[in-house]
C-alpha positions as CSV (number, residue, x, y, z in Angstrom):
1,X,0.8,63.9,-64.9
2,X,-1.4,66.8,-66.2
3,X,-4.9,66.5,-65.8
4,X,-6.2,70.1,-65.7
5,X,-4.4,73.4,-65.0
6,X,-0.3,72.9,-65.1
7,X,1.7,75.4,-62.6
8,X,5.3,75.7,-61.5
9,X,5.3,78.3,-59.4
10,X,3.1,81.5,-60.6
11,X,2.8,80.5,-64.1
12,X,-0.5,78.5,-64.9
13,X,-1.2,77.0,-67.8
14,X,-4.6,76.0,-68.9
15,X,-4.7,72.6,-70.7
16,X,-4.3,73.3,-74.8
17,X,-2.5,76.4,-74.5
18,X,1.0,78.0,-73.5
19,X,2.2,80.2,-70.5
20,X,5.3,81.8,-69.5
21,X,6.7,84.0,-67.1
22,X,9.2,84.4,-63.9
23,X,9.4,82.1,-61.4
24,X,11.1,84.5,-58.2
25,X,13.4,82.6,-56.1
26,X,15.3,85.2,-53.8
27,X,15.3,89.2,-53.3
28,X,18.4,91.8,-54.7
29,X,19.6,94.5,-53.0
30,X,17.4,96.7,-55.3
31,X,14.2,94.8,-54.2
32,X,14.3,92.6,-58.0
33,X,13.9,89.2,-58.0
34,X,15.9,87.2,-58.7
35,X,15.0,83.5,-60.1
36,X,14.4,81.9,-63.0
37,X,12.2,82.0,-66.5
38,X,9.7,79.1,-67.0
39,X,7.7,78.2,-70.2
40,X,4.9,76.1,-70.0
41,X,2.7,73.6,-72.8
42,X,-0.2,72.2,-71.4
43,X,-1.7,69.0,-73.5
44,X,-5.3,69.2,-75.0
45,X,-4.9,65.4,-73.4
46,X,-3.4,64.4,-69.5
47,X,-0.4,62.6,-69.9
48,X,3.4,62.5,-68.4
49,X,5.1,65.9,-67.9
50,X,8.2,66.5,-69.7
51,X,10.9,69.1,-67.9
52,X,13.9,70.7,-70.0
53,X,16.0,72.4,-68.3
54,X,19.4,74.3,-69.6
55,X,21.6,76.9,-68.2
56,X,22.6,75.0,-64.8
57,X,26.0,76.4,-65.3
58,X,25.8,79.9,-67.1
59,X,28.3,79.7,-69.5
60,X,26.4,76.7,-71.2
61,X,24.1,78.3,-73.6
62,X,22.8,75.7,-76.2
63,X,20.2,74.2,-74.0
64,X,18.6,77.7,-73.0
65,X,17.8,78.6,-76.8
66,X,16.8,74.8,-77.6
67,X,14.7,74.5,-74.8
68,X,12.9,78.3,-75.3
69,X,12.2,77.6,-79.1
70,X,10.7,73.9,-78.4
71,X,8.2,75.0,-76.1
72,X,7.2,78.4,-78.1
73,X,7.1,76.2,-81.5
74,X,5.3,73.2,-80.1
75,X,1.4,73.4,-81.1
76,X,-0.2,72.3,-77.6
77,X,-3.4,71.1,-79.5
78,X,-0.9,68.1,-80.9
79,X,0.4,67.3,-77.2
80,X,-0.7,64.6,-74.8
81,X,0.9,65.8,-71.9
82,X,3.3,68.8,-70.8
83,X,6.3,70.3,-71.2
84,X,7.8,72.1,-68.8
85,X,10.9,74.3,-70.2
86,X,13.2,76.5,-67.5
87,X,15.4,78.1,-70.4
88,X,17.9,79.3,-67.5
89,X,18.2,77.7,-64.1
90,X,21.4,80.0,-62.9
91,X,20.5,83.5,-63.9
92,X,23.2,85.2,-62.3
93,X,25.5,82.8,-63.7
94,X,24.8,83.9,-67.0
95,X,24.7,87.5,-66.8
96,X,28.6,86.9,-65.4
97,X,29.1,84.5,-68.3
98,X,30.1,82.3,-65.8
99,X,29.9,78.6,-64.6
100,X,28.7,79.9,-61.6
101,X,27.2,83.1,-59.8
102,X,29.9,84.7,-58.7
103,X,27.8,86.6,-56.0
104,X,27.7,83.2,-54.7
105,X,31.1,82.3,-53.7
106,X,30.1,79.2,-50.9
107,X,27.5,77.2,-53.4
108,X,28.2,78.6,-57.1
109,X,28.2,75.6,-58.4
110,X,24.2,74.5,-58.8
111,X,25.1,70.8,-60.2
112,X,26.6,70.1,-57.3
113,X,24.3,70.9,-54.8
114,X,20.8,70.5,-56.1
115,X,18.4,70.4,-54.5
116,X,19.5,73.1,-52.7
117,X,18.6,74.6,-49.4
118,X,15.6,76.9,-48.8
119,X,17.5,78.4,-45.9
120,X,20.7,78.0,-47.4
121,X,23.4,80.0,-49.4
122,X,21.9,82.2,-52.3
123,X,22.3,79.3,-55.3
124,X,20.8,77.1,-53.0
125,X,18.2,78.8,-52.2
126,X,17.6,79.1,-56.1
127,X,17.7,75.7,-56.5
128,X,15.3,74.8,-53.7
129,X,12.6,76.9,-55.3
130,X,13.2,75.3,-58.6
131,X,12.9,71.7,-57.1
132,X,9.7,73.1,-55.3
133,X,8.1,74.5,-58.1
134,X,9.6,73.1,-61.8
135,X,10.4,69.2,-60.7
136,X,8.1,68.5,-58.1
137,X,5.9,69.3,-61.3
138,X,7.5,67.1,-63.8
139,X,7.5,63.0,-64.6
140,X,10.5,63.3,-67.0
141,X,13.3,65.4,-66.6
142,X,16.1,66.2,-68.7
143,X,19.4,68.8,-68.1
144,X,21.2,70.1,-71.0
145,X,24.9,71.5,-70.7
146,X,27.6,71.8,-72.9
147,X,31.7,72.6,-72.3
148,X,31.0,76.4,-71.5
149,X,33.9,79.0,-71.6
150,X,36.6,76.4,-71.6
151,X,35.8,72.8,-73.3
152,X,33.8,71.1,-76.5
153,X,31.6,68.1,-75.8
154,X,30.0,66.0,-78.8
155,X,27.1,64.5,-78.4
156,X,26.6,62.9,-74.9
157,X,24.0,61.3,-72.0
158,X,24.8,60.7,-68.3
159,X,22.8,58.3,-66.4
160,X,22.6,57.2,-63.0
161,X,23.6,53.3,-63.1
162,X,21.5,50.3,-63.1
163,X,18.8,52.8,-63.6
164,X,16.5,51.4,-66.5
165,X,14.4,54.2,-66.6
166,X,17.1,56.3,-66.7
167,X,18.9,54.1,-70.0
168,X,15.3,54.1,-71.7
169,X,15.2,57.8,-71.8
170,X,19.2,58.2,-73.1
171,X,18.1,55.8,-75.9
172,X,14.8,58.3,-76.4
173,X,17.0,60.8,-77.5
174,X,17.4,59.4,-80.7
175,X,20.0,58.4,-83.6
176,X,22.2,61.1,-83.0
177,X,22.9,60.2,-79.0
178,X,25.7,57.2,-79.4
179,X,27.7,57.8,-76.3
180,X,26.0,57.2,-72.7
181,X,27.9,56.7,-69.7
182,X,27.3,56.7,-65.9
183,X,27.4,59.7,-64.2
184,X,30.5,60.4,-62.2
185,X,28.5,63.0,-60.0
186,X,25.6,60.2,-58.6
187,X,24.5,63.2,-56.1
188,X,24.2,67.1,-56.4
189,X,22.1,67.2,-59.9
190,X,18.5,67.4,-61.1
191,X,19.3,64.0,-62.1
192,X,19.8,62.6,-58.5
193,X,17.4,64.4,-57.3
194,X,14.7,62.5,-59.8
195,X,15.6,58.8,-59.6
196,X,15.5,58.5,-56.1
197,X,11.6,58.9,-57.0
198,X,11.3,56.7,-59.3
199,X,11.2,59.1,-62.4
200,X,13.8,59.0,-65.5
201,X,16.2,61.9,-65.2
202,X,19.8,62.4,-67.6
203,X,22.2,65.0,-68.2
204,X,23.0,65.8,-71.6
205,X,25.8,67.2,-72.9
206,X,26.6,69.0,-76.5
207,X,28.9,72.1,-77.5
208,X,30.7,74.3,-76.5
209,X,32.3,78.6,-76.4
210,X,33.8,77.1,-79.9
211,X,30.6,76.0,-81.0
212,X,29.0,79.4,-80.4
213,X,29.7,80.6,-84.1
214,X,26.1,81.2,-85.6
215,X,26.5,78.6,-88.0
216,X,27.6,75.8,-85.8
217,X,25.5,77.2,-83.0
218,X,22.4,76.8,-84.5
219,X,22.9,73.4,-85.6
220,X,23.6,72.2,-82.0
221,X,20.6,74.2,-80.8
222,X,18.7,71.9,-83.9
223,X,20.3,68.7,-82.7
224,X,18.8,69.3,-79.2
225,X,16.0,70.2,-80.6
226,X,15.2,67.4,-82.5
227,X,16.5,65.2,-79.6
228,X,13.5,66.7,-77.5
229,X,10.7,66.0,-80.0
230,X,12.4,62.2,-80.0
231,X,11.5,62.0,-76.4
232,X,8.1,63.4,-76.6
233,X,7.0,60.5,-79.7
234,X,8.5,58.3,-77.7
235,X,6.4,58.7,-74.4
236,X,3.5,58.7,-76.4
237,X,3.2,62.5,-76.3
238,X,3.6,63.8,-79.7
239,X,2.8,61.8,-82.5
240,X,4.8,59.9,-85.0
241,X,7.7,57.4,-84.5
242,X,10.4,57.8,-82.2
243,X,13.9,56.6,-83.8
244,X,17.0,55.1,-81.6
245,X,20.6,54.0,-82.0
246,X,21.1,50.8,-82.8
247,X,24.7,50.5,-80.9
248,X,25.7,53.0,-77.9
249,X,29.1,53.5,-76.2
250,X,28.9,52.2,-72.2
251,X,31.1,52.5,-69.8
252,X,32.0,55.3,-67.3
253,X,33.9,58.9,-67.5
254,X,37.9,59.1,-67.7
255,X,39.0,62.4,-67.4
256,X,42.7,63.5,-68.4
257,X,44.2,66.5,-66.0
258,X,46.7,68.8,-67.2
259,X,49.7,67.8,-64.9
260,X,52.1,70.9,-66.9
261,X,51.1,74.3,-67.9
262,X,51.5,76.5,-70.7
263,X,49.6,77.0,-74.0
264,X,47.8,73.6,-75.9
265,X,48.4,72.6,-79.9
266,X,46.6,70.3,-81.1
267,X,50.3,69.7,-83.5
268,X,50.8,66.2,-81.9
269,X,47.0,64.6,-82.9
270,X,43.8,66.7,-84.2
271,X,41.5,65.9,-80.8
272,X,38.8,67.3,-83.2
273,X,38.9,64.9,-85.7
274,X,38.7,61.8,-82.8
275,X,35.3,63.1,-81.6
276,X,32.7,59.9,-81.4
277,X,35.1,57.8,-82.8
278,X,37.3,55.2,-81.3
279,X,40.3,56.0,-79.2
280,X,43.7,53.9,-78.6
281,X,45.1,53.9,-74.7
282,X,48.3,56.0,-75.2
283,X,47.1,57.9,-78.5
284,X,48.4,61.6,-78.1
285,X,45.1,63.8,-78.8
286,X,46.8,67.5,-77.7
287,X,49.9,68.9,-76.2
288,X,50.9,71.5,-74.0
289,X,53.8,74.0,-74.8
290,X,55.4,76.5,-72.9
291,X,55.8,80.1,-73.6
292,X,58.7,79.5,-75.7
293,X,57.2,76.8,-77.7
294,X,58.8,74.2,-76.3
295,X,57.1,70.8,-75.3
296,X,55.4,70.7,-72.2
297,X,53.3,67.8,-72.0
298,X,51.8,65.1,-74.3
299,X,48.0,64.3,-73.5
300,X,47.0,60.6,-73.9
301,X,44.2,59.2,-74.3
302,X,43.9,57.1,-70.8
303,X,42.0,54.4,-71.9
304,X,40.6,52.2,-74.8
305,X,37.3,53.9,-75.6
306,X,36.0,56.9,-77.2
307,X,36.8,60.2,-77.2
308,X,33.7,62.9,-76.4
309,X,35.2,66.1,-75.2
310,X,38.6,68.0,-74.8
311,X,39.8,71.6,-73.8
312,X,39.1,74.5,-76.2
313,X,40.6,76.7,-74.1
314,X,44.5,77.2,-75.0
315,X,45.8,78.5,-71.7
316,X,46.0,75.3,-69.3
317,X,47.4,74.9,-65.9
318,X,48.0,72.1,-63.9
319,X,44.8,70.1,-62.6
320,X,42.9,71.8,-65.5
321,X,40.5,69.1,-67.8
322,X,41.8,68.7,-71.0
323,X,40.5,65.4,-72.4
324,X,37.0,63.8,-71.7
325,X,37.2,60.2,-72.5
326,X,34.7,57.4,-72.2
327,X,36.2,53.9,-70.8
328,X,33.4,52.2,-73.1
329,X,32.3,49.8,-75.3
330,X,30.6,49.6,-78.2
331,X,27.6,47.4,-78.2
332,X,24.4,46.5,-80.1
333,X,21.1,47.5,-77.8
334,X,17.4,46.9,-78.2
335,X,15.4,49.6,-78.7
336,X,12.8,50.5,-76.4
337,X,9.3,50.0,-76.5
338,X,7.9,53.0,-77.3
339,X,5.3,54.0,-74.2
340,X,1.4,54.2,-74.9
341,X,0.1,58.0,-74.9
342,X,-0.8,59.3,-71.9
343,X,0.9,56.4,-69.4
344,X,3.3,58.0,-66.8
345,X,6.9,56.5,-66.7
């Protein structure tokens, strides 16, 4: 909760006003740091603090614009509270374009192992500092990612179960957030490394590589957007009314695995056109041909559900995801009450 001066790591931010800068985490070979960016709000008024971070994996870009042009446009006269934005957690990740730093080859992958290590391999040791310095910081903490290089996901929230806190924040996101499911990584994220504590934490999910046309990019960086400003009425932060879903999908993650390889069509069902919307057990969504065209594998949906992600990507080999499915069902939820300004989750 802010009360005067808000700091993750060097950056400190005077209450009212805005800061920004470099948070270092570990040294290059050509004595540069490197760590991650931070931008920082500080309310004119104490109140819970709100942490956005995006670019876990570095080939999910969405979150690292949304997140940089919430914080720069929000007014910090108007906020009770803060907001904590890290635009890019996994630097080196995304200069490779990359899910993970490739310098890294023992720990690339920071979703899995956060909180890290301080004394660990070099993503850990990025992590570490980020859980020292951004979360240990924070009340509220959300993680955005999307289907990087490879996949498309619509809309989505991952929560840790039987976590209230957790569901109250998923259903803060607003209108547009239909589908949340339990996460089926319960250790190894921001997320898990929040709840233990007591403090709401979800992953989010939206886009994609084939999302990254201007056009459609800049409307998933608006739906993210708009999604954060949901959260912050809601919490009593910014003012106005918070607005929620009146019926989510719940359930838990089904992932299909390519058992053939070769090159997908979507000839034998337009996965596309399924996205948020009901799924049969058995419905064919894609296919996979071989190099002569001929057919490969059909890829069923595995379950009764709904449909919130497939492979974008048209080479496939065995084990590769193509089809992200929620084993779910539809049902009517309260909304939550919306929190009083300035009370701490």
């Amino acid at each position: 909760m802010t009360n005067q001066e808000l700091s993750v790591g060097p950056v400190s931010c005077a209450p009212g006003s805005r800061a920004s800068g470099f948070v270092p985490a570990v040294e290059r070979v050509d004595g540069t740091s490197l760590g991650f960016p931070v931008l920082v709000a500080n309310g004119a008024r104490p109140g819970p603090v709100l942490l956005i971070d995006g670019g876990i994996h570095g080939d999910e870009q969405e979150g690292t614009l949304a997140v940089a042009e919430f914080v720069n446009e929000l007014d910090p006269g108007t906020l009770t509270g803060g907001v904590v934005a890290v635009p890019l957690m996994n630097v080196g990740a995304f200069e490779a374009m990359a899910r993970g730093n490739p310098r890294d080859t023992h720990s690339h992958d920071m979703n899995r192992i956060y909180p890290g290590n301080p004394s660990g391999y070099l993503t850990d040791r990025i992590a570490a500092t980020h859980a020292e310095t951004a979360g240990a910081a924070c009340d509220i903490e959300i993680t955005f990612h999307s289907g990087g290089n490879i996949c498309y996901l619509a809309e989505t929230i991952f929560t840790t179960s039987n976590d209230p806190l957790g569901l109250e924040l998923a259903q803060a996101m607003g209108p547009d957030w239909t589908i949340v499911l339990d996460t089926p990584h319960p250790a190894g994220s921001p997320m898990a490394a929040m709840t233990p504590r007591g403090k709401p934490a979800i992953t989010v999910e939206l886009g994609g590589s084939a999302g990254t046309m201007p056009g459609q990019f800049r409307e998933n960086v608006d739906i993210l957007k708009r999604a954060i400003g949901n959260v912050c009425r809601h919490y009593g932060m910014l003012e106005g009314d918070a607005e929620y879903a009146p019926k989510l999908w719940r359930g838990r993650q089904n992932v299909v695995r390519a058992s053939g390889s070769g090159i997908l069509s979507p000839a034998a069902g337009e996965a596309g056109d399924h996205l948020k919307k009901p799924i049969r057990k058995g419905q064919t969504l894609l296919r996979i041909l071989d190099l002569l065209g001929n057919p490969v594998e059909d890829l069923n949906a595995p379950c009764d559900g709904v449909l919130f992600g497939f492979r974008t990507y048209p080479s496939t080999t065995a084990g590769d995801w193509t089809l992200f499915c929620g084993e779910a069902e539809f049902v009517e939820v309260a909304a939550p009450a919306p929190r009083e300004p300035g009370s701490v989750p």
